[in-house]
C-alpha positions as semicolon CSV with decimal commas, in nm:
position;residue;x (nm);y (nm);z (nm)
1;X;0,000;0,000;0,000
2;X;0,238;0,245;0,072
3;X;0,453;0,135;-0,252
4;X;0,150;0,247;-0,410
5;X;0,116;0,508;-0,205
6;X;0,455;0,646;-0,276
7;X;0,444;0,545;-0,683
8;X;0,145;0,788;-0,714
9;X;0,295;1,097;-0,560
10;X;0,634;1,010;-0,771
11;X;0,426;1,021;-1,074
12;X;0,221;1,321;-0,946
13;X;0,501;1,514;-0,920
14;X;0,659;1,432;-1,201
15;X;0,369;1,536;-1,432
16;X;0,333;1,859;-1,265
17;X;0,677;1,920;-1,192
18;X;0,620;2,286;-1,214
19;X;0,322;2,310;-0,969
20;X;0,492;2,383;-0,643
21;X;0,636;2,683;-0,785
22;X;0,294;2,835;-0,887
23;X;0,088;3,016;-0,574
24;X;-0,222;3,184;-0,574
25;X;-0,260;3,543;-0,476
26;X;-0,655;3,670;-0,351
27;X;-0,692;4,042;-0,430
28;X;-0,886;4,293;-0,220
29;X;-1,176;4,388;-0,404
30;X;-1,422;4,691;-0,366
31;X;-1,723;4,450;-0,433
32;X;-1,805;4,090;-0,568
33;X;-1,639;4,067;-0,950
34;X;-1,841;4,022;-1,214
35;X;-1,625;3,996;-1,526
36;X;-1,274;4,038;-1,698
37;X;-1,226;4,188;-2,010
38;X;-0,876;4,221;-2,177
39;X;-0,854;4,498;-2,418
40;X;-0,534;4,640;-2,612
41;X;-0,361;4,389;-2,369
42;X;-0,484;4,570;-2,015
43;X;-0,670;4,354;-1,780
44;X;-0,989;4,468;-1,689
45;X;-1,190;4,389;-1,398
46;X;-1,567;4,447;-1,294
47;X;-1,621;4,475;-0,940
48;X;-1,983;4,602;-0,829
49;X;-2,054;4,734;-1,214
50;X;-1,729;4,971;-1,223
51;X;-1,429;4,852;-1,388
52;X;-1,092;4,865;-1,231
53;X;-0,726;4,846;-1,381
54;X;-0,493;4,553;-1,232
55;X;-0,144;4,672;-1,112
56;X;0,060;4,326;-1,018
57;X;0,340;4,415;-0,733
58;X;0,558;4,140;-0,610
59;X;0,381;4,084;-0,309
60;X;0,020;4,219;-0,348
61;X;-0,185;4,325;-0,669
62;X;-0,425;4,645;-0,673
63;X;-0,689;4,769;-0,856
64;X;-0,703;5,130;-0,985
65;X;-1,068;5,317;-1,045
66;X;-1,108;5,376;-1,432
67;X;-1,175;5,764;-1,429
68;X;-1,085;5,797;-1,806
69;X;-1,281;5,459;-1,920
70;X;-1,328;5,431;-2,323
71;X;-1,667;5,459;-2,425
72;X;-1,782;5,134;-2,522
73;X;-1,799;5,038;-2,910
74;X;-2,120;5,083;-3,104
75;X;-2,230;4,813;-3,230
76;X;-2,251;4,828;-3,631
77;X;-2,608;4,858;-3,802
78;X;-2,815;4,530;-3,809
79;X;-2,546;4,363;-3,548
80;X;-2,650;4,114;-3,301
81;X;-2,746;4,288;-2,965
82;X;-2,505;4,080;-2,758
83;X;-2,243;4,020;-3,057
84;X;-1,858;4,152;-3,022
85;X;-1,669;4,335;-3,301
86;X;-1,353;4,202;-3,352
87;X;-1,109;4,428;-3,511
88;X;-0,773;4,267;-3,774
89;X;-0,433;4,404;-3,868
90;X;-0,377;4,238;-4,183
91;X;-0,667;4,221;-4,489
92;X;-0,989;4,234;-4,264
93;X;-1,084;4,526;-4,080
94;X;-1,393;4,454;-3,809
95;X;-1,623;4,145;-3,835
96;X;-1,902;4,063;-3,641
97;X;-2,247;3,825;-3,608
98;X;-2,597;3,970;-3,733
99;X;-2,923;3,844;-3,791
100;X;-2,995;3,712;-3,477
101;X;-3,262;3,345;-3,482
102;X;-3,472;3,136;-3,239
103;X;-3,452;2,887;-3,448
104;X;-3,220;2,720;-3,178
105;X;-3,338;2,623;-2,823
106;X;-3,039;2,577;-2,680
107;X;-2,956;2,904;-2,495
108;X;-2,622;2,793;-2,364
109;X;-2,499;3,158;-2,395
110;X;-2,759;3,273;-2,161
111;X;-2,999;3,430;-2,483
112;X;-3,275;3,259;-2,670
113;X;-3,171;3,349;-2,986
114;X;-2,840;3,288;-3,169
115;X;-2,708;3,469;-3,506
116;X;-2,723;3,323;-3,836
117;X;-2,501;3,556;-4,071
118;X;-2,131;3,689;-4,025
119;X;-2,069;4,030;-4,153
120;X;-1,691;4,085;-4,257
121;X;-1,530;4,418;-4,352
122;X;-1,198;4,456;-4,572
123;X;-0,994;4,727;-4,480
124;X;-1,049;4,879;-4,762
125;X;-1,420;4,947;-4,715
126;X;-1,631;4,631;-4,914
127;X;-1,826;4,442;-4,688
128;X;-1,928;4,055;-4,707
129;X;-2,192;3,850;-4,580
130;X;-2,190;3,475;-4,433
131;X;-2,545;3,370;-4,449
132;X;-2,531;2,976;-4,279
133;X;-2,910;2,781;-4,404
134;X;-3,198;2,703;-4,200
135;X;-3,068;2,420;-4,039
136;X;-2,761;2,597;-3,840
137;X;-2,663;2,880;-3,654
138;X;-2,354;3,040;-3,497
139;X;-2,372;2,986;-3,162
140;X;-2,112;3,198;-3,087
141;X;-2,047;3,592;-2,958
142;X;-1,723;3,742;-3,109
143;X;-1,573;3,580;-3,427
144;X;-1,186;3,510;-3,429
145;X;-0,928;3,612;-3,675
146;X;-0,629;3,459;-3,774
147;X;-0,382;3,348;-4,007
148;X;-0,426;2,978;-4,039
149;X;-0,243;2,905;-4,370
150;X;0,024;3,155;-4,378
151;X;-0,069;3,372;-4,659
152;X;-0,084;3,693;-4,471
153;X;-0,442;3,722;-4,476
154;X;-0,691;3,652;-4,211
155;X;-0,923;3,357;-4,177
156;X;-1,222;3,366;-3,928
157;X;-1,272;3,095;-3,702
158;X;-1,641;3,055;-3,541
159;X;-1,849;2,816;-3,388
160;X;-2,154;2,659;-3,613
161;X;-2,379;2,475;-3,416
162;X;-2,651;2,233;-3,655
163;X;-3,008;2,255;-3,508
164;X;-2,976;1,841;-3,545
165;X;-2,613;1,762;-3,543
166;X;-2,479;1,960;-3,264
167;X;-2,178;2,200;-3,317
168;X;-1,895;2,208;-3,544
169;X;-1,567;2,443;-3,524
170;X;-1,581;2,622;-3,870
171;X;-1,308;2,806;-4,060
172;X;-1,421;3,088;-4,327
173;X;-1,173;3,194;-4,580
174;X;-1,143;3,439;-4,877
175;X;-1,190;3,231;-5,196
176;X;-1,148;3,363;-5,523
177;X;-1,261;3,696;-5,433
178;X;-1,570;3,566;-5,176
179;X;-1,555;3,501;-4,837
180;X;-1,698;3,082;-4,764
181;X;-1,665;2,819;-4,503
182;X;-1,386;2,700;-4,635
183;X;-1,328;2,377;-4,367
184;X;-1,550;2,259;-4,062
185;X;-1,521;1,987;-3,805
186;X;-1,785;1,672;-3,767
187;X;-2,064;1,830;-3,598
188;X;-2,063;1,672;-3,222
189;X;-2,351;1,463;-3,353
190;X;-2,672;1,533;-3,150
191;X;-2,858;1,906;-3,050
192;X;-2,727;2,073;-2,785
193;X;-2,422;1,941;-2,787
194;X;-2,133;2,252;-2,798
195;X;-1,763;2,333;-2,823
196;X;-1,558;2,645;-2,727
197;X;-1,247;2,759;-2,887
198;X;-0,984;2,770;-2,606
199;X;-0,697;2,945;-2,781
200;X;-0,500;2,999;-3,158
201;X;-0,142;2,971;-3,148
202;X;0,136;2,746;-3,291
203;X;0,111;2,487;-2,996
204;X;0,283;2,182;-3,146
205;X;0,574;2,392;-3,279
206;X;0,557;2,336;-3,631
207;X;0,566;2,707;-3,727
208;X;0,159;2,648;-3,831
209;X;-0,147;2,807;-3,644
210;X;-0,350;2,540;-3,454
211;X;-0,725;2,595;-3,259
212;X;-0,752;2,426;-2,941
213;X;-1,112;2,385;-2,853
214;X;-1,305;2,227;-2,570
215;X;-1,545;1,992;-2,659
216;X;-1,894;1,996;-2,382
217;X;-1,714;2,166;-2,134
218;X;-2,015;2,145;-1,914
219;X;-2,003;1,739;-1,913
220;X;-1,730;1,612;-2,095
221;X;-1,451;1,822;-2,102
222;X;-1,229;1,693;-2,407
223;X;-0,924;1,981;-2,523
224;X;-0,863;1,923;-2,847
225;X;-0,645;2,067;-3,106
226;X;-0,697;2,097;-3,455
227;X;-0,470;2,209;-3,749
228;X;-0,585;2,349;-4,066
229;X;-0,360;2,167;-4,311
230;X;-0,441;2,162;-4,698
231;X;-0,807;2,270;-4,692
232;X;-0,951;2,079;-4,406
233;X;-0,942;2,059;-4,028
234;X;-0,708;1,785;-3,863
235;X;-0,717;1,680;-3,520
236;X;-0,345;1,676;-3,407
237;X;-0,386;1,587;-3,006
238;X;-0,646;1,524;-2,742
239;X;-0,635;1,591;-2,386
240;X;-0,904;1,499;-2,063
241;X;-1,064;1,716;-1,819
242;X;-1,091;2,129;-1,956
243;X;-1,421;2,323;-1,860
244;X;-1,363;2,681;-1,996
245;X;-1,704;2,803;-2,014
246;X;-2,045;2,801;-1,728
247;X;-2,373;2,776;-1,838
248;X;-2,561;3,080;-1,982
249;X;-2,260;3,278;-1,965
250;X;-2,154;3,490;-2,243
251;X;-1,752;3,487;-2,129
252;X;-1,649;3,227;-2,353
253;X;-1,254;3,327;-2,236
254;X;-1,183;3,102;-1,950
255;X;-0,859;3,012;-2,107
256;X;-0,520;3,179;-2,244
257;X;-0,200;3,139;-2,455
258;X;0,140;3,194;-2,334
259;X;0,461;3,051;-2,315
260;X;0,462;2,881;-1,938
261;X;0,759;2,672;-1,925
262;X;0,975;2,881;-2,104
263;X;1,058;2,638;-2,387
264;X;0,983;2,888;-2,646
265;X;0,651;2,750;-2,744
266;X;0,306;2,876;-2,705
267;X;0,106;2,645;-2,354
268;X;-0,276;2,710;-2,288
269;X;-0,380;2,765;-1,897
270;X;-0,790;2,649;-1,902
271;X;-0,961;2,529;-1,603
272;X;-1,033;2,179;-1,511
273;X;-1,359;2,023;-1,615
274;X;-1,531;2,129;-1,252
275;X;-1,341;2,440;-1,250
276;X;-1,186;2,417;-0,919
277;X;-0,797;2,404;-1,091
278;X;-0,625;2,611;-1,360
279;X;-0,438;2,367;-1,554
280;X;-0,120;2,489;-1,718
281;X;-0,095;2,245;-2,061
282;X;0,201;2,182;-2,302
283;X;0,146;2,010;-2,648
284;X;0,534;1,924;-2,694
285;X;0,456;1,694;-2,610
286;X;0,090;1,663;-2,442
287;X;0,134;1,711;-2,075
288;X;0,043;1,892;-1,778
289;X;0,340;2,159;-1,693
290;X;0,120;2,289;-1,352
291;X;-0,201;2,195;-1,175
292;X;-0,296;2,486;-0,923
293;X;-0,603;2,459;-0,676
294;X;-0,799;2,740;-0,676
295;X;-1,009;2,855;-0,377
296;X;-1,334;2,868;-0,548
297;X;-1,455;2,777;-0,898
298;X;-1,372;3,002;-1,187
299;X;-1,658;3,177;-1,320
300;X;-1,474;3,473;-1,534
301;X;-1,244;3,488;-1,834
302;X;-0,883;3,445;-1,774
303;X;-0,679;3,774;-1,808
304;X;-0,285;3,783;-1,895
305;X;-0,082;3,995;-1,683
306;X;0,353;4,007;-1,787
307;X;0,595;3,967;-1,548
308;X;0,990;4,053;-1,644
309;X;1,140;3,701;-1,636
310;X;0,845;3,492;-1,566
311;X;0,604;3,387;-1,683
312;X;0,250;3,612;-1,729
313;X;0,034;3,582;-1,435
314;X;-0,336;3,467;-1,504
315;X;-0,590;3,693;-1,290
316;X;-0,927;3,497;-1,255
317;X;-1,285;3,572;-1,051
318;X;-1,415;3,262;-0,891
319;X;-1,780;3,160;-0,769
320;X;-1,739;3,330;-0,407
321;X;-1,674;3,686;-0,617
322;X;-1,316;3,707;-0,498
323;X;-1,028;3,774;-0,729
324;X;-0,705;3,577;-0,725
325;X;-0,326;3,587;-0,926
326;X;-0,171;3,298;-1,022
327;X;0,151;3,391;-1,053
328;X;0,543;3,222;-1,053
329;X;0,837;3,346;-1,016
């Protein structure tokens, strides 16, 4: 027994060899927090309905009233209500959802009704519509841009969820002058059933964009990540136990993208399936650099916060309305 004993906190340890050096920090708050929003790489976080700036000392963190907060964007003509613009630096300028459905009954975003056309504009003025048919929607809030092929233009990756099928990760692409889903996933196979992107970076290191997603983070929890290699969507690797979203909430960024092991390589912190750990994850090869216990459940999106020779700290808001730093150094 205590061979066994001894075996499983030898392998413990050696799959989270990191983990002893990570802590978690709480941070006084003015009230319960409500959300985190990163914008132009700034942490954000709602306590009580006002926003606050983070400032990260070495031994305590504080936050700062926003007396100069930006006004917040106006949402295009014929947008979704609750849809996010997303702005580009290379071909496209903003995109965002529109045409808001009930065809869907799902509601897993917290809204009866889900959009069913992405508007994209060029920087150079034209604007295109993505119109999906009447037997899907995007059941999704802010679409993502990126460079998935290395042509220097931007693809968009969203989340299309079939009223019969389930949801599928979906990658539109300009094509001869139009914009078109270009590559999709298998649809999880049954209604209701629904993935979150987790993070786009080059995770495997092979100098190629790849989308890590979460498949039914409310009951399954599988990370997966998928490469988009000659016109189609590959899985590449598969991991257990991620949760980065709660039910009915619209922060669909419980997860981030930095290098945490300083190998030079992009990692992804998400939480674990019930929420109650941040995992830190490596895909070179799949493995778990850091497991860290948090003192509640993580209800908010993650937020990045640099540290000179460390590794970023991830700020999070748990289920109690507390705010903590998990931070090495």
């Amino acid at each position: 027994m205590r061979l066994a004993l001894a075996t499983a906190a030898l392998l413990a340890c050696t799959a989270t060899a990191h983990a002893a050096e990570w802590r978690v920090q709480k941070i006084d708050t003015p009230a319960r927090v409500n959300a985190i929003e990163t914008v132009d790489g700034q942490v954000r976080v709602n306590a009580g309905g006002l926003w606050y700036r983070l400032a990260l000392q070495d031994k305590s963190s504080t936050l700062t009233f926003y007396d100069d907060m930006p006004e917040k964007m106006k949402l295009p003509d014929g947008a979704s209500p609750d849809s996010r613009v997303v702005t580009g630096k290379r071909d496209i300028a903003r995109a965002w959802f529109a045409e808001p459905s009930s065809s869907y009954d799902h509601g897993i975003l917290g809204e009866k009704t889900d959009p069913t056309a992405l508007i994209i504009e060029r920087t150079d003025g034209s604007r295109y519509t993505i119109k999906l048919g009447a037997d899907a929607v995007f059941e999704d809030v802010e679409p993502r841009l990126a460079d998935l092929d290395g042509d220097g233009k931007d693809e968009i990756i969203v989340v299309k969820s079939y009223l019969a099928r389930g949801s599928a990760l979906a990658v539109i692409g300009e094509r001869k002058g139009k914009y078109e889903i270009v590559a999709e996933t298998p649809p999880l196979g049954a209604p209701h059933k629904w993935l979150n992107p987790a993070g786009i970076a080059d995770f495997n290191h092979d100098s190629r964009a790849d989308i890590a997603v979460v498949r039914q983070p409310h009951v399954l929890g599988q990370l997966e990540l998928w490469s988009y290699v000659a016109g189609s969507l590959r899985k590449t690797a598969e991991m257990p136990d991620a949760g980065n979203h709660v039910s009915g909430s619209r922060a669909l960024k419980m997860s981030a993208t930095a290098d945490f092991d300083d190998d030079k390589t992009q990692d992804l912190v998400v939480p674990s399936l019930d929420r109650s750990r941040l995992r830190f994850l490596s895909f070179v090869p799949s493995h778990e650099i850091a497991s860290v216990e948090l003192p509640a459940k993580a209800v908010t999106n993650l937020g990045l916060v640099a540290i000179e020779n460390s590794p970023p700290a991830v700020v999070v808001g748990l289920a109690d309305g507390s705010l903590v730093v998990v931070r090495t150094d």
